[in-house]
RODO-2510 file (C-alpha; in nm, 4 decimals, decimal comma):
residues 247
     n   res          X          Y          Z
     1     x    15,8778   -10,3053    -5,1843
     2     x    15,5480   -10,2987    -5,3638
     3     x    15,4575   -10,6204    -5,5409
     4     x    15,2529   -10,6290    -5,9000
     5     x    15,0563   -10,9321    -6,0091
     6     x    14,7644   -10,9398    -6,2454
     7     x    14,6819   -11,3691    -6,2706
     8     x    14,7266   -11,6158    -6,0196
     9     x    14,5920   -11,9409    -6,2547
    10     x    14,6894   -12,3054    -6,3534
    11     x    14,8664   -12,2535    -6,6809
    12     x    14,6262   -12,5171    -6,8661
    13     x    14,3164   -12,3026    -6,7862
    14     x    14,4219   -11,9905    -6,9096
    15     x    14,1264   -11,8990    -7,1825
    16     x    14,1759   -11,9668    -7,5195
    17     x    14,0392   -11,7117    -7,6640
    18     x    14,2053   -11,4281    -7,4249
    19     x    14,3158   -11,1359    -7,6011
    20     x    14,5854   -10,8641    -7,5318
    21     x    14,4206   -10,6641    -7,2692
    22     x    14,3882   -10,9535    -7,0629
    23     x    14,7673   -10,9594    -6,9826
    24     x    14,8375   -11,3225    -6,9950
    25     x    15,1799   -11,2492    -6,9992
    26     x    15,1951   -11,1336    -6,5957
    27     x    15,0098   -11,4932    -6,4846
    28     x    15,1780   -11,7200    -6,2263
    29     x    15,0680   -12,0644    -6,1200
    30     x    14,8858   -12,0943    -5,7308
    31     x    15,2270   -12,2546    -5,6894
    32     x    15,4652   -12,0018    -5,8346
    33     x    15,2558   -11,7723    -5,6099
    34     x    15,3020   -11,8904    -5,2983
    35     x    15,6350   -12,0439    -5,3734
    36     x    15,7454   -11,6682    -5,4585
    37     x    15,5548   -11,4945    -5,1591
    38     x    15,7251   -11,7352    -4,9764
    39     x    16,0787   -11,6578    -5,0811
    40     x    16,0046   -11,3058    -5,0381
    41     x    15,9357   -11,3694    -4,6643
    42     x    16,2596   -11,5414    -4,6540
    43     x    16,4365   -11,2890    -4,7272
    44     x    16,3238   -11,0778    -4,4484
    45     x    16,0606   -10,8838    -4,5712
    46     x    15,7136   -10,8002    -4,3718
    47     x    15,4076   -10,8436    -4,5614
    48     x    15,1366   -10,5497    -4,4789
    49     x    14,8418   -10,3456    -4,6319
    50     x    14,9008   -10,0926    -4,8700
    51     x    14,7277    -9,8888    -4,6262
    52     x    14,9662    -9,9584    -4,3656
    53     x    15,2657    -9,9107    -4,5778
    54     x    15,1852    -9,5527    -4,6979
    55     x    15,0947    -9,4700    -4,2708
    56     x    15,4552    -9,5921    -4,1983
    57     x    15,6258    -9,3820    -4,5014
    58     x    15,4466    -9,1137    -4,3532
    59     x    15,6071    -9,2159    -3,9718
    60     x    15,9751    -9,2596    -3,9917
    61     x    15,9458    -9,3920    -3,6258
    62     x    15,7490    -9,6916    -3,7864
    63     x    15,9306    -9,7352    -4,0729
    64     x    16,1736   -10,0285    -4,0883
    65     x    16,2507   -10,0444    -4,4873
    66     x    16,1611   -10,3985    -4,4791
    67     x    15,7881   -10,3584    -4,5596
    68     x    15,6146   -10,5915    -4,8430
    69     x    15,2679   -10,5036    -4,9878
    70     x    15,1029   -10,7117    -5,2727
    71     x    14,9050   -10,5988    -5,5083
    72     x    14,6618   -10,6882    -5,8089
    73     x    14,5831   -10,4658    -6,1303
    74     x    14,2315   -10,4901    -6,3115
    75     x    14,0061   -10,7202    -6,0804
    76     x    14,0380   -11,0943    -6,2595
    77     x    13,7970   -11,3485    -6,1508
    78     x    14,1213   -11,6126    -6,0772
    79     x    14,2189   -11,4084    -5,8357
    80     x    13,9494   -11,4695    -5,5852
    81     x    13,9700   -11,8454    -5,6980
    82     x    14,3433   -11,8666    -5,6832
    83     x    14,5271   -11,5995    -5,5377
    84     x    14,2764   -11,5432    -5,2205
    85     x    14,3295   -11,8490    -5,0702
    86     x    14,6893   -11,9081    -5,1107
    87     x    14,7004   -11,5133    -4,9674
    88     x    14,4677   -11,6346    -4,6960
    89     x    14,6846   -11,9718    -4,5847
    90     x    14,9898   -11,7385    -4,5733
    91     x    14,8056   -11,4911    -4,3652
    92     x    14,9564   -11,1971    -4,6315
    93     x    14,7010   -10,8808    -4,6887
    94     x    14,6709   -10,7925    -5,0780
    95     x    14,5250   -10,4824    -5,2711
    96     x    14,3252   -10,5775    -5,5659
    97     x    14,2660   -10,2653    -5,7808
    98     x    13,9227   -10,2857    -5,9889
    99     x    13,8773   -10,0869    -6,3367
   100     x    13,4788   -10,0010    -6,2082
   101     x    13,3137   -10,0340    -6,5706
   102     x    13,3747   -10,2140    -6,8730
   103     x    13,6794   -10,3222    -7,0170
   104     x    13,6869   -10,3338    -7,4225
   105     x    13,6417   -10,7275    -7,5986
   106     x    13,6445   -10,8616    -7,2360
   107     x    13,3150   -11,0431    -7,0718
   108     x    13,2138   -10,9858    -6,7220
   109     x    13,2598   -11,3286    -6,6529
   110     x    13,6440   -11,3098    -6,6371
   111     x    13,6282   -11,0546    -6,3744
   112     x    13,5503   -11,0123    -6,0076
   113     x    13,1909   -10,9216    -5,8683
   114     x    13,0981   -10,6861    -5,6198
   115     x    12,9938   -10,9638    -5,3910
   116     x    13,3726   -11,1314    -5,4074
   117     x    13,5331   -10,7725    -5,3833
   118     x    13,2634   -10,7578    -5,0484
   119     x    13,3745   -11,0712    -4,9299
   120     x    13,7833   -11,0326    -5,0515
   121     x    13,7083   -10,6910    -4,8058
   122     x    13,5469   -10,8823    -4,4898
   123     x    13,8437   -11,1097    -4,4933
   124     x    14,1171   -10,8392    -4,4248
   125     x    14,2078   -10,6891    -4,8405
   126     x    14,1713   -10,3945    -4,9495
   127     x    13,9750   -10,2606    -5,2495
   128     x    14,1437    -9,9901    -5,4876
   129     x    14,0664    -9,7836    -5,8007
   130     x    14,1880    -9,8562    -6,1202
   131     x    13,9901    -9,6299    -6,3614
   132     x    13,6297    -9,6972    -6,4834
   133     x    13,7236    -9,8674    -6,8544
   134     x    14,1265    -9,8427    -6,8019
   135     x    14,2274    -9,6006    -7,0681
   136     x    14,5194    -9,4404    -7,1398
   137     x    14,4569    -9,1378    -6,8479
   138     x    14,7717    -8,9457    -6,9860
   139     x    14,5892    -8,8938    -7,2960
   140     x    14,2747    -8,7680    -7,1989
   141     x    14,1350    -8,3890    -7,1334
   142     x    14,0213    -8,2887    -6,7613
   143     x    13,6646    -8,4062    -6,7668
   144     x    13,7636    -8,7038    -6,9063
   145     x    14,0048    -8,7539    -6,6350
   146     x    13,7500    -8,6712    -6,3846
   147     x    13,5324    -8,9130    -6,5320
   148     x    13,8048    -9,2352    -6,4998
   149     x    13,9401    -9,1594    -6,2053
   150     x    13,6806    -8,9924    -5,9550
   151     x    13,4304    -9,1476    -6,1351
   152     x    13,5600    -9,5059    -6,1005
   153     x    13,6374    -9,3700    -5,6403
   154     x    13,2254    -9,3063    -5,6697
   155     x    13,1356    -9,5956    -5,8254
   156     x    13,2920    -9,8498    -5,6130
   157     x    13,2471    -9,6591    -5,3216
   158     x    12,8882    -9,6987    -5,3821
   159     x    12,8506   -10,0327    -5,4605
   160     x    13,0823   -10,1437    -5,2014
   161     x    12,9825    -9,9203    -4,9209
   162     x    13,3549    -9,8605    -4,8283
   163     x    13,5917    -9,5671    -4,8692
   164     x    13,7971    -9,5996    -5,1728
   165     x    14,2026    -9,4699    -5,0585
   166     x    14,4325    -9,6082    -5,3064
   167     x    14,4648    -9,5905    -5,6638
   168     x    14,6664    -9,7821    -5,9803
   169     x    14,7442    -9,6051    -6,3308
   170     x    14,5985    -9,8221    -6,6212
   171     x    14,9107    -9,9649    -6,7528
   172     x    15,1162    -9,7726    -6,5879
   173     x    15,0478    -9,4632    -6,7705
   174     x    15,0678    -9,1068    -6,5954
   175     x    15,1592    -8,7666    -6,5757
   176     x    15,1303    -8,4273    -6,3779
   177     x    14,8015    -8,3714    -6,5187
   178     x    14,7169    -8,7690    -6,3880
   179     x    14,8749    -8,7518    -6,0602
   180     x    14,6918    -8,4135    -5,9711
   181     x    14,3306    -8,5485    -6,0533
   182     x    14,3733    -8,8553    -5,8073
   183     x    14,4839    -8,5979    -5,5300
   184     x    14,1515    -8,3795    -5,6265
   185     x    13,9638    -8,7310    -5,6011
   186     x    14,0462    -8,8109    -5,2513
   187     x    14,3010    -9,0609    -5,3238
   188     x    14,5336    -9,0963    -5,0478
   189     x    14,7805    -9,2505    -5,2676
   190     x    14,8367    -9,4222    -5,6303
   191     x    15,0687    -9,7096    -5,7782
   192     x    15,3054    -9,6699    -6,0923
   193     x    15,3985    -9,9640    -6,2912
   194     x    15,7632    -9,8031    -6,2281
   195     x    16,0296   -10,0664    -6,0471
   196     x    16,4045   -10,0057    -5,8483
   197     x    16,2428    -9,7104    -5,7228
   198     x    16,2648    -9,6456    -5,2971
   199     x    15,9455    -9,4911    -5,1410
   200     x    15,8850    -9,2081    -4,9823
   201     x    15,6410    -8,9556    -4,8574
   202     x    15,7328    -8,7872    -5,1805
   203     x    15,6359    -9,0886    -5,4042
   204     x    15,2801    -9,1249    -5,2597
   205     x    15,1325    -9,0502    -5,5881
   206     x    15,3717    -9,2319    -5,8475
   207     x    15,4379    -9,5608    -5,5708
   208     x    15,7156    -9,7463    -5,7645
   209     x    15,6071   -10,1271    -5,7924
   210     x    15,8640   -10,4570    -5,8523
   211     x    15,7607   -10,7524    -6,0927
   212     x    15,9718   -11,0662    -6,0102
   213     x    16,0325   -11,3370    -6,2821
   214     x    15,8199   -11,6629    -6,2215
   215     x    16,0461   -11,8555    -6,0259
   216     x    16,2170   -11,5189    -5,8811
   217     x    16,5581   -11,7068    -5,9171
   218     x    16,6797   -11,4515    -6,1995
   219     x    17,0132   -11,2192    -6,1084
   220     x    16,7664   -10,9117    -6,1353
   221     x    16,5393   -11,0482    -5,8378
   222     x    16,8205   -11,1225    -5,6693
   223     x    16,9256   -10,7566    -5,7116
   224     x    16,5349   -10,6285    -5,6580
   225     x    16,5220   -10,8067    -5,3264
   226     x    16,8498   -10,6868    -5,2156
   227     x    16,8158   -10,3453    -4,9925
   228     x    17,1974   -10,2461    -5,0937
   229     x    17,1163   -10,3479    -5,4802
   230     x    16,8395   -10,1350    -5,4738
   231     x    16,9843    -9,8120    -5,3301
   232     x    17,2176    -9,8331    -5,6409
   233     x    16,9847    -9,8846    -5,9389
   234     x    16,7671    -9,6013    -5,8308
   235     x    16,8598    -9,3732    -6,1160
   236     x    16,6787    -9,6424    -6,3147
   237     x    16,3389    -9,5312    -6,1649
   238     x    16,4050    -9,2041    -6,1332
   239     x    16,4834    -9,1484    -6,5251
   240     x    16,1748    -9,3287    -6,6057
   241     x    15,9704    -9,1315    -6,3598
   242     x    16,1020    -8,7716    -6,5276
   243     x    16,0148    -8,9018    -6,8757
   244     x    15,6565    -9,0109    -6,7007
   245     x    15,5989    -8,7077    -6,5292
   246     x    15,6526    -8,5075    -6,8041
   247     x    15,4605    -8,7134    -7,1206
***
């Protein structure tokens, strides 16, 4: 299971003058974080890098279908103030994907620098690529695409001085045209915004990813965190990943 999270923030300092892009909708409190991590745990699931996870999908002698990853879209500056340290008490690796330029209406200030992606690095997370102004990629033409998506790998790889491996699709949004340009970039893998899905070698590129409600006390986390439950709803994912695929 692949986790998605884009805020980790006290509710009361959300900003007020936020707009859509922001996704305000996705936040969780520091303690519906950990609280939720927690459960996750409980249920008997191993927390691991992204990195790790696609080696073992790629080793079924390592693979033990239990395997947790967390991960962040956009690069928000609350979560190096509140998600990093809860991550860092629970001793739980996260992937924090970074759109490398600017994002439309939204100032700097909200979002992570390239000294707390350095440090967020030298303290065991990973770094990924989530486009250089987060666009809609399924829309645009081949340079274009080349632009966003190898163009955002360079960037950070630059600034950072780190190999860039993973990728997330702005949104969610991707096709054949989408998925081929990450492979061309040197991506060793990229995240969906798909859920119910089971990964495989074959999903390396489209990597289905689970929300779970606030509390994660709803009947479909129950049925998310359940291996069984899972298996069964997988038509779910894979319809949505034909229509993707093909848009």
């Amino acid at each position: 299971m692949i986790l998605m999270y884009h805020h980790v923030c006290p509710w009361d300092r959300i900003p007020k003058d936020a707009i859509a892009l922001e996704g305000w909708q996705f936040n969780l409190s520091p303690e519906q974080f950990a609280k939720q991590l927690n459960h996750v745990e409980r249920c008997g699931f191993e927390f691991i890098s992204l990195g790790e996870y696609v080696d073992r999908l790629a080793d079924k002698s390592r693979w033990h279908g239990n395997e947790a990853v967390v991960t962040f879209d956009d690069g928000w500056l609350d979560n190096y103030e509140y998600a990093f340290p809860v991550l860092e008490s629970l001793k739980i690796p996260a992937t924090f994907f970074i759109v490398a330029g600017e994002m439309a209406g939204i100032d700097r200030s909200r979002r992570l620098t390239d000294g707390q992606l350095r440090e967020l690095q030298s303290r065991g997370m990973e770094i990924g690529g989530h486009s250089r102004t987060h666009p809609n990629l399924a829309m645009l033409n081949e340079e274009k695409l080349a632009e966003e998506i190898q163009g955002c790998r360079l960037d950070l790889q630059d600034r950072l001085e780190s190999s860039i491996d993973f990728f997330a699709y702005p949104g969610g949004r991707f096709n054949r045209r989408v998925i081929a340009c990450c492979e061309q970039a040197g991506y060793r893998g990229a995240c969906s915004t798909i859920s119910w899905g089971k990964n495989s070698p074959a999903s390396r590129f489209h990597l289905f990813r689970d929300v779970l409600s606030a509390e994660s006390d709803r009947f479909a986390d129950r049925l998310k965190l359940s291996p069984i439950w899972r298996t069964l709803f997988r038509w779910r994912a894979q319809w949505r990943l034909r229509t993707t695929l093909n848009a």
